[in-house]
LOLUM-745158 format. One record per residue (C-alpha): x, y, z. Coordinates in Angstrom, 2 decimals, always signed. Each point is the difference from the previous one (the first is absolute). Layout:
N
xx/yy/zz
X/Y/Z $
...
This chain:
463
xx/yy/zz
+0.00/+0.00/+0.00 $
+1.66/+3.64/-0.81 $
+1.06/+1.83/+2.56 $
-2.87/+2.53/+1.07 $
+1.41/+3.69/+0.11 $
-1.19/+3.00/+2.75 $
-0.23/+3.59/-1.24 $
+2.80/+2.27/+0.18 $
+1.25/+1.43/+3.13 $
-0.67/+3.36/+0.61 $
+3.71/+1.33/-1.53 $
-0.12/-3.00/-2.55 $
+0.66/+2.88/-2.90 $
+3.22/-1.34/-0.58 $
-1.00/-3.35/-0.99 $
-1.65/-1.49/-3.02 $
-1.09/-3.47/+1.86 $
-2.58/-0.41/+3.31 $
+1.92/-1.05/+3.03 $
-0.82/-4.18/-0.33 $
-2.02/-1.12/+3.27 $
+2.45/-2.45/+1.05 $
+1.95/+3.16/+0.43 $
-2.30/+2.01/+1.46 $
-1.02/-3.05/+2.51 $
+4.16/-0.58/+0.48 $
+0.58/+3.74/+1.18 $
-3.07/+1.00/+1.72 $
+0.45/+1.15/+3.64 $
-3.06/+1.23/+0.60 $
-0.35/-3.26/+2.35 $
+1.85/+1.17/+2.49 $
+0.73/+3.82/-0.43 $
-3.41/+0.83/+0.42 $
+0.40/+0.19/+3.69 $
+1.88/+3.64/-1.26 $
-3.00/+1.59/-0.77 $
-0.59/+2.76/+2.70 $
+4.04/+1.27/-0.26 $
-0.69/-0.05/-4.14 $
-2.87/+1.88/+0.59 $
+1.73/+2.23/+2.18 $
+3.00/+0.65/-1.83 $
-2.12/+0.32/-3.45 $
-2.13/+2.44/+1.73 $
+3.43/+2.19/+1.22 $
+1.53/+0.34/-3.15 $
-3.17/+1.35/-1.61 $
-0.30/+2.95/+2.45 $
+3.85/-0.03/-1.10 $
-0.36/-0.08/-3.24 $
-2.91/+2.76/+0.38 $
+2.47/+2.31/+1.91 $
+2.18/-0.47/-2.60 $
-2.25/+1.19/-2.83 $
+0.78/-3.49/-1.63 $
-4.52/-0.74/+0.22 $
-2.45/+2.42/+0.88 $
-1.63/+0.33/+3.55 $
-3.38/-1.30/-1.62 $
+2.10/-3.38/-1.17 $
+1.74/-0.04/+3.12 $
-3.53/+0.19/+1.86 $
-1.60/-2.87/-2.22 $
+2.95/-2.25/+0.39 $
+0.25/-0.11/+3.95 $
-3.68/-0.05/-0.06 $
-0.03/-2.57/-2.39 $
+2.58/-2.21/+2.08 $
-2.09/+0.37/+3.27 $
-2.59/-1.32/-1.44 $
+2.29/-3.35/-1.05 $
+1.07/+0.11/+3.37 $
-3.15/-0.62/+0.98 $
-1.30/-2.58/-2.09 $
+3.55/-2.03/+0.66 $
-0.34/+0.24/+3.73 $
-3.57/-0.73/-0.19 $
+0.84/-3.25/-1.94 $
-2.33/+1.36/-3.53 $
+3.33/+0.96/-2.02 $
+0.99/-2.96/-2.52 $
+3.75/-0.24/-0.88 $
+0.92/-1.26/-3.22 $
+2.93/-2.17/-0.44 $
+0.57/+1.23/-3.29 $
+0.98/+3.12/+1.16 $
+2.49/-1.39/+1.96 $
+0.14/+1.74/+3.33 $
-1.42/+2.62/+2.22 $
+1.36/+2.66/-1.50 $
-1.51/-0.30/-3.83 $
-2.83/-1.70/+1.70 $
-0.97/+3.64/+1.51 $
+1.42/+1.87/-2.63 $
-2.46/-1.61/-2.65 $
-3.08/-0.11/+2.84 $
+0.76/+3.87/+0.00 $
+0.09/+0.39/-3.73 $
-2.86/-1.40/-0.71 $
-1.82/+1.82/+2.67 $
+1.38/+4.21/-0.40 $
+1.41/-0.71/-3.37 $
+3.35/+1.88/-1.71 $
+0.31/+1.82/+3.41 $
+0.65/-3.74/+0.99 $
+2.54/-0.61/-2.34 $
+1.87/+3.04/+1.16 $
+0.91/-1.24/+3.34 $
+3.69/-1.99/-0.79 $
+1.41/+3.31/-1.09 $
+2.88/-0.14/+0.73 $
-0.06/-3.28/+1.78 $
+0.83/-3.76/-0.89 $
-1.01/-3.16/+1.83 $
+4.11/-0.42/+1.12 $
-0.55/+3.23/+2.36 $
-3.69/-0.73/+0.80 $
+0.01/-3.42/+1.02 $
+2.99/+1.03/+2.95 $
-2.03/+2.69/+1.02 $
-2.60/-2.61/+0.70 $
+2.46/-2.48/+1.33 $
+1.14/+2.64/+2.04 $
-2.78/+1.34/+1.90 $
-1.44/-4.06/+0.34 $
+2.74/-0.59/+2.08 $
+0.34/+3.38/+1.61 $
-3.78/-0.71/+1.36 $
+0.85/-3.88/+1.02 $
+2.86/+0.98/+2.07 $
-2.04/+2.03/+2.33 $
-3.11/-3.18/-0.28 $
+3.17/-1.88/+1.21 $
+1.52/+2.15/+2.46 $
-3.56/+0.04/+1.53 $
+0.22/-3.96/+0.19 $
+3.05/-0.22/+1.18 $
-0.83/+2.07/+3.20 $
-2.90/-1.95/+0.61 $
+3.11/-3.16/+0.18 $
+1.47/+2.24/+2.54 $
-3.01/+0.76/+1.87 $
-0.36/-3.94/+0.56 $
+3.48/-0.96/+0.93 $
-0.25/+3.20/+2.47 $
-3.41/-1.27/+1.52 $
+2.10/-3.38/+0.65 $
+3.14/+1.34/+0.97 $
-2.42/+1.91/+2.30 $
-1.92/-2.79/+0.97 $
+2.54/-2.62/+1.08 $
+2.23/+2.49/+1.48 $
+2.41/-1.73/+2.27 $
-0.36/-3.30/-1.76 $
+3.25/-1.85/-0.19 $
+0.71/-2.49/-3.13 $
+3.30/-1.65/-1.45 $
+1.54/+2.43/-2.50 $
+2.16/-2.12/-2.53 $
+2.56/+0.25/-2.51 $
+1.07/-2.94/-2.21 $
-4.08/-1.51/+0.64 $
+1.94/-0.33/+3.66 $
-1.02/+1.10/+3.44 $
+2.69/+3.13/+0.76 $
-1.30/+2.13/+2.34 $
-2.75/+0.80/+2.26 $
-2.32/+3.16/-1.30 $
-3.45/+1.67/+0.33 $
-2.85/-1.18/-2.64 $
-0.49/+3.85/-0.44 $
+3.82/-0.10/-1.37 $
-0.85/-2.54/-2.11 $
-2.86/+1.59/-1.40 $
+1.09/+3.71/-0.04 $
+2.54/-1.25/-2.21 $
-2.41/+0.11/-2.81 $
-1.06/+3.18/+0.74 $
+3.11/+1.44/-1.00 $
+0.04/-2.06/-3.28 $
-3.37/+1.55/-0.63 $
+1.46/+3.25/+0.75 $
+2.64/-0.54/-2.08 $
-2.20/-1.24/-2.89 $
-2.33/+3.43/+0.19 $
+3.26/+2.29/+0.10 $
+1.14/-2.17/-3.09 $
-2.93/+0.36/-1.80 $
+0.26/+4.11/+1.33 $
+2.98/+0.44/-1.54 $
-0.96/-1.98/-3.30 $
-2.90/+2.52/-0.56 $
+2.27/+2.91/-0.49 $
+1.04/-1.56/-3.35 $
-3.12/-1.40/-0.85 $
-1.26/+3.53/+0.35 $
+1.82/+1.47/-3.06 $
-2.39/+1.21/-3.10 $
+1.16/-1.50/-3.36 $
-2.72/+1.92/-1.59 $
+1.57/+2.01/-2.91 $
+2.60/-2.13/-0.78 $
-2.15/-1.38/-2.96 $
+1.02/-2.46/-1.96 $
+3.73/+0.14/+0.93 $
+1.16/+3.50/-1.24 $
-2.36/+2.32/+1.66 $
-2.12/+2.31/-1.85 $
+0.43/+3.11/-2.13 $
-3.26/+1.36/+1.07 $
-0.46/+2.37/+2.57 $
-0.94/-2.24/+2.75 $
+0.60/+1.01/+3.86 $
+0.71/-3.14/+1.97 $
+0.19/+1.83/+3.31 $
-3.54/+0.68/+0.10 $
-1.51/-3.36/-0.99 $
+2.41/-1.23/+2.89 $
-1.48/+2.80/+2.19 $
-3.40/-1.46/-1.33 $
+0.61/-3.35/+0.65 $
+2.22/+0.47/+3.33 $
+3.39/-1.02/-1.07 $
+2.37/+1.41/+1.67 $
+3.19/-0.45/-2.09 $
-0.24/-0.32/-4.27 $
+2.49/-2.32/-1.97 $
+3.20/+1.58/-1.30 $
+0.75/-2.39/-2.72 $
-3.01/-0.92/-2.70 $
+2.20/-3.05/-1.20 $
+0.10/-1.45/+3.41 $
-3.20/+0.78/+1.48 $
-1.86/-1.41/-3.38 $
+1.72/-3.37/+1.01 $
+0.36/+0.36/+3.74 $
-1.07/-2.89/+2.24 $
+2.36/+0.49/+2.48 $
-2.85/+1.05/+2.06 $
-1.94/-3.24/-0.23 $
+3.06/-2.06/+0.57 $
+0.77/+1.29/+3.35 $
-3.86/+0.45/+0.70 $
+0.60/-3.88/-0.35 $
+2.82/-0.22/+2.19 $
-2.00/+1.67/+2.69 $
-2.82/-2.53/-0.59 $
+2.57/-3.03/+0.22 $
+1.10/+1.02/+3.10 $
-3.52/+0.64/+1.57 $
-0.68/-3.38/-0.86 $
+3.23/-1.67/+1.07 $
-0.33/+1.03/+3.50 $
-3.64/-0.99/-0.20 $
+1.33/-3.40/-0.82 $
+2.14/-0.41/+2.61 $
-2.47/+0.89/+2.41 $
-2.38/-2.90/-1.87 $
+2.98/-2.38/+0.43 $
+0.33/+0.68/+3.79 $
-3.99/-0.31/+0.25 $
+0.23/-3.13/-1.92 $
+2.47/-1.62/+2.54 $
-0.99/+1.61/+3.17 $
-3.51/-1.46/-0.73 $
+0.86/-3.39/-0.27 $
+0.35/-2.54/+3.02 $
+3.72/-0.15/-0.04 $
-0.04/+3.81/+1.22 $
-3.35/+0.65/+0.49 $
+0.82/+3.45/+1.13 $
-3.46/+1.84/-1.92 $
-3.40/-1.07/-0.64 $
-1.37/+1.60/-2.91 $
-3.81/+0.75/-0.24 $
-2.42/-2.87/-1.62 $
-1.37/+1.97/-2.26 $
+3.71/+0.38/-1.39 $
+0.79/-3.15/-0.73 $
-0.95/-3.25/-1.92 $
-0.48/-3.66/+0.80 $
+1.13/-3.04/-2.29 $
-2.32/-1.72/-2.15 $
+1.19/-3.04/+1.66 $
+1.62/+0.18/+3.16 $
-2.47/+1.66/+2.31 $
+1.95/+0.97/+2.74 $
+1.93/+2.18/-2.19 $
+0.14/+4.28/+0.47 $
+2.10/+1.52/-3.05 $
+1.43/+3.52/+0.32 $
-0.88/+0.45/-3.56 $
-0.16/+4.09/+0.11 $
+3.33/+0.06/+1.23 $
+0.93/-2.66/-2.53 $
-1.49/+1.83/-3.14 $
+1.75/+2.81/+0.94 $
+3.29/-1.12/+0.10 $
-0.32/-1.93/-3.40 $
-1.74/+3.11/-1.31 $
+3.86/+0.91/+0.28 $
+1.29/-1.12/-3.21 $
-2.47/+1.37/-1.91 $
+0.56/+3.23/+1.62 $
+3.87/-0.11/-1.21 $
-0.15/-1.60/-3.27 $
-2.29/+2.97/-1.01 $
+3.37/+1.86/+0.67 $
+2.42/-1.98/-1.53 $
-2.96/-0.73/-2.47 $
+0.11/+4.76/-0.97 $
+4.01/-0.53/+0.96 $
+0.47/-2.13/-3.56 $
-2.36/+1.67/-1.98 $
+2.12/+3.53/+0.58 $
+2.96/-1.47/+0.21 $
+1.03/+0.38/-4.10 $
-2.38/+2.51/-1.08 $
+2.02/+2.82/-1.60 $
-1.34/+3.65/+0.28 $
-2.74/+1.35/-0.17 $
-3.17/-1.93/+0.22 $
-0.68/-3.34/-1.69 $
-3.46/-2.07/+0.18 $
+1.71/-2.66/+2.37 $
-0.92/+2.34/+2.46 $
-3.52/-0.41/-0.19 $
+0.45/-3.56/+1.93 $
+1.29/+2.87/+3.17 $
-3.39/+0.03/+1.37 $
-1.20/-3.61/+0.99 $
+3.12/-1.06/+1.39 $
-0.79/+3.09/+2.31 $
-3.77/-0.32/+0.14 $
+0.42/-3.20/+1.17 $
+2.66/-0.07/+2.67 $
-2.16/+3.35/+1.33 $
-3.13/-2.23/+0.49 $
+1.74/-2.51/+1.91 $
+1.52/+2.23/+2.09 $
-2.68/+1.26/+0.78 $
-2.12/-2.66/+0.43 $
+2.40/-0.84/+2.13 $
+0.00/+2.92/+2.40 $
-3.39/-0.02/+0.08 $
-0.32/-3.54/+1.90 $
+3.16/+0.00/+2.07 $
-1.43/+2.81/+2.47 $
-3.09/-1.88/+0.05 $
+1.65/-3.62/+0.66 $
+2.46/+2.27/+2.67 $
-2.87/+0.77/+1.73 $
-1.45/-3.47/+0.04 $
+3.21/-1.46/+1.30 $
+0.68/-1.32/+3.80 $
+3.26/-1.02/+1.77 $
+0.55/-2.72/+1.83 $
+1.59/+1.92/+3.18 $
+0.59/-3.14/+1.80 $
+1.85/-1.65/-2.55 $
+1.87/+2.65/-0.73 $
+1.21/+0.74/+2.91 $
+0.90/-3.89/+0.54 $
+1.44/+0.11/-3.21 $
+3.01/+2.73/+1.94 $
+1.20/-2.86/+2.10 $
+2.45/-2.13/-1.80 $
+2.64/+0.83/-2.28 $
+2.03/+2.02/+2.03 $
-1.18/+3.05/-1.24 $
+1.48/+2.03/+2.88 $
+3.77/-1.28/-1.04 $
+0.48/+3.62/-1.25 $
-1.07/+1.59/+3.01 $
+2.47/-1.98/+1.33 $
+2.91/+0.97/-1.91 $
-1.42/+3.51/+0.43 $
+0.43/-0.26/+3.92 $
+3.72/-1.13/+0.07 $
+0.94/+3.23/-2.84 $
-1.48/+2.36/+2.81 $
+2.19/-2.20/+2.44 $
+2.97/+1.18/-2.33 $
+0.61/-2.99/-1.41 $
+0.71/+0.12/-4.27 $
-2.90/-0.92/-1.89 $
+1.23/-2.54/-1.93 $
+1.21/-1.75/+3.12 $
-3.09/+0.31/+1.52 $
-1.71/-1.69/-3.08 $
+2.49/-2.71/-0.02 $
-0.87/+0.03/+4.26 $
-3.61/-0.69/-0.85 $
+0.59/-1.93/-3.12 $
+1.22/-3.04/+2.79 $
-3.09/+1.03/+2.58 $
-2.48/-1.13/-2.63 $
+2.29/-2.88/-1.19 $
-0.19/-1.22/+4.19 $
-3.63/+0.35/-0.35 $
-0.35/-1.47/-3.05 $
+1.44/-2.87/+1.58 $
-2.01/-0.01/+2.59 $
-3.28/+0.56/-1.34 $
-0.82/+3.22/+1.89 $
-0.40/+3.54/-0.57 $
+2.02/+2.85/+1.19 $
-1.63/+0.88/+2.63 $
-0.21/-3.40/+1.06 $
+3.80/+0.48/+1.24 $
+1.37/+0.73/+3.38 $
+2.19/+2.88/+0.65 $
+2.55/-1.95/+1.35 $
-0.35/-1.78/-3.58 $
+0.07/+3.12/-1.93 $
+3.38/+1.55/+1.88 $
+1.60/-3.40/-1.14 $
+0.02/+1.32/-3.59 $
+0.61/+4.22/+1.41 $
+0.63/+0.79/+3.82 $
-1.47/+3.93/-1.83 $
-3.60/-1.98/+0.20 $
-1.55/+1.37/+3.31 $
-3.92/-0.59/+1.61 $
-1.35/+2.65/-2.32 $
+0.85/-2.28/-2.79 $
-2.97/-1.27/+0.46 $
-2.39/+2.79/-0.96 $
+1.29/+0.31/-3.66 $
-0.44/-3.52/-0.08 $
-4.06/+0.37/+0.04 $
-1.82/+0.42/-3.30 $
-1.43/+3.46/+1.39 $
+3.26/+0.87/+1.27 $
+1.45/-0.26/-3.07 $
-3.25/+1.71/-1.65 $
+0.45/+3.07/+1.82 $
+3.79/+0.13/-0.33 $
-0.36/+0.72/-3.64 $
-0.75/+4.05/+0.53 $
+2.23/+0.79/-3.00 $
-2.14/+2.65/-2.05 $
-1.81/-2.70/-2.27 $
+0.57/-2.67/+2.23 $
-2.67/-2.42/+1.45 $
-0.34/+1.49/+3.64 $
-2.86/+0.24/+0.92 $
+0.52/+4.10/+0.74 $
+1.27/+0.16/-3.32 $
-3.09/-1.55/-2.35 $
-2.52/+1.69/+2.61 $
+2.06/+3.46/-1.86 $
+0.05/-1.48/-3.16 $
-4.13/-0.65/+0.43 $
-0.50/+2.74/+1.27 $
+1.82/+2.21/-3.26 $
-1.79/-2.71/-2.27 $
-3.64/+0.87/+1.14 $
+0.87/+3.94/-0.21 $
+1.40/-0.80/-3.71 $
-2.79/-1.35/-1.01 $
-2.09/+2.54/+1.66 $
């Protein structure tokens, strides 16, 4: 069967054949890019007051065209606005809707524009807008490890390194120890805005424009605070999305290693947390079973998250200057990894706040181990001795105890002075799992002074 051919696109002068509809069906991204309707709108609507200010269209075509494209904002949002896959994306997928409607005034709105400079604009103020949905869901992460931290204050738990007991801390820590990822993760994405917020608008195709245009304004208009200073790079710029990834894959990698601690402190072997029924899942067959699925979801959501980066990463990687059409597979690498993120977000709060710790096994869970060995050491350095002695000093302690099956506190004084005649009676009270605790007053540390301050500056942070 031949081939059936669409019309002409709307600046198919140049061309003596219709654009074939495998072609058309092959390059559409209406699919996706659709979603970039209100900042197309919005930037479409600034550069006609532009171009008005300019002298470039009349105040009457400037009038018809905004109007024009409220209207189609409407009817999109309102779900009565059919996009046609022909017309390949959002942008000619307005365009036309406005033709049609207001007629040559239509036609007269990409003065002075091309797609290359239009479709970052859009990119642009997407993303600009997600990072404050996302800062928003981020705090509400914060907000639930606070009411935690808060809750179990004065909670004591293993801390590990190596998937091995170490050393005795608080569960608020533990937990505040995400808030400052979070924190992290919202200045990150902070200081990623300030290039996402940079107007390509008037950069055109890749030259810039000969007519009169004044950028300034439509960035005024459109609340950019900073315009492009090279058309070549900002019509094939996706720096901005790249790192707007990076931010994402770092959100999400700290989610996931929260989901892997839920995911072992939930089962039996630690059994430190309980998460909520209603978070869970049983097995089709075993019917004892309890799954942390959320928490496992989330951290395989992970590599999806990062091969949409690496997946943007390659496709840039070779592209010489200034735009090329590989760079219309930029956006659902990013889409994507930005709707798992913040699905994401959205849940963990929720799950946070539907999670209980075991206290009592947790605090059992502190005895064994000889987690107080570096309070230990810690005692004989204040007794002058070297530190390195003093680990080797300790080193044999736990090797005697070892032996014996005990703990450290098991042990007699007069068995402690055989291995340092510098271990006195008040060896004893850095030898105790709150002893040690409260030792810890090091700003940051895990004293018990010390997270009450570092609650306390969380809860005013957040406001």
């Amino acid at each position: 069967m031949a081939q059936q051919d669409t019309p002409k696109k709307l600046w198919g002068g140049r061309f003596a054949e219709a654009t074939a509809a495998s072609v058309e069906e092959f390059s559409a991204s209406i699919h996706y890019d659709a979603r970039l309707y209100r900042q197309d709108i919005m930037g479409s609507k600034a550069h006609a007051r532009m171009l008005a200010k300019q002298g470039l269209i009349s105040a009457e075509e400037c009038t018809a065209i905004v109007d024009g494209l409220s209207e189609i904002e409407t009817e999109i949002s309102e779900g009565r606005f059919e996009f046609k896959p022909e017309l390949e994306d959002v942008h000619m997928n307005i365009e036309k809707a406005l033709t049609d409607r207001i007629g040559a005034a239509g036609a007269k709105l990409h003065t002075a524009r091309s797609r290359n400079d239009q479709v970052n604009l859009d990119f642009r103020m997407y993303l600009r807008d997600q990072v404050v949905l996302l800062d928003g869901l981020l705090a509400e992460g914060q907000g639930a490890f606070v009411r935690l931290a808060r809750k179990y204050l004065g909670a004591v738990m293993p801390g590990y390194t190596h998937l091995q007991r170490a050393q005795p801390v608080l569960l608020s820590h533990h937990l505040l120890a995400y808030f400052e990822m979070l924190k992290r993760d919202r200045e990150r994405l902070q200081d990623c805005l300030g290039r996402i917020n940079v107007m390509p608008l008037g950069s055109a195709a890749l030259a810039g424009t000969g007519l009169p245009v004044d950028r300034h304004f439509a960035a005024q208009e459109l609340d950019f605070p900073a315009i492009s200073a090279n058309s070549m790079d900002a019509s094939g710029d996706r720096d901005f999305a790249l790192e707007f990834l990076f931010c994402l894959n770092l959100v999400q990698i700290h989610l996931s290693r929260l989901a892997e601690e839920l995911v072992l402190w939930s089962s039996k072997e630690f059994d430190f947390v309980r998460i909520g029924d209603r978070y869970c899942t049983g097995s089709s067959i075993m019917p004892q079973k309890k799954n942390p699925d959320i928490p496992e979801l989330i951290r395989g959501k992970s590599g999806r998250v990062t091969g949409a980066l690496m997946s943007l990463l390659v496709t840039v990687k070779g592209l010489p200057l200034t735009y090329n059409r590989d760079l219309q597979e930029d956006k659902e690498p990013v889409f994507d990894a930005l709707d798992t993120v913040t699905a994401n977000l959205s849940i963990i709060a929720e799950l946070l706040d539907n999670t209980e710790f075991n206290l009592e096994r947790l605090q059992g869970a502190t005895h064994g181990g000889f987690m107080t060995a570096t309070d230990l050491a810690d005692y004989l350095v204040c007794k002058n001795m070297p530190f390195r002695q003093a680990h080797s000093v300790v080193g044999k302690v736990v090797a005697h105890c070892q032996d014996r099956d005990i703990e450290l506190i098991d042990l007699t004084l007069d068995e402690l002075q055989q291995f340092s005649e510098l271990l006195e009676p008040d060896v004893f009270e850095v030898l105790t799992v709150d002893g040690s605790v409260n030792s810890r007053v090091s700003p940051g540390g895990t004293a018990l002074v010390r997270v009450q301050e570092a609650l306390d500056q969380a809860e005013k942070y957040l406001g």
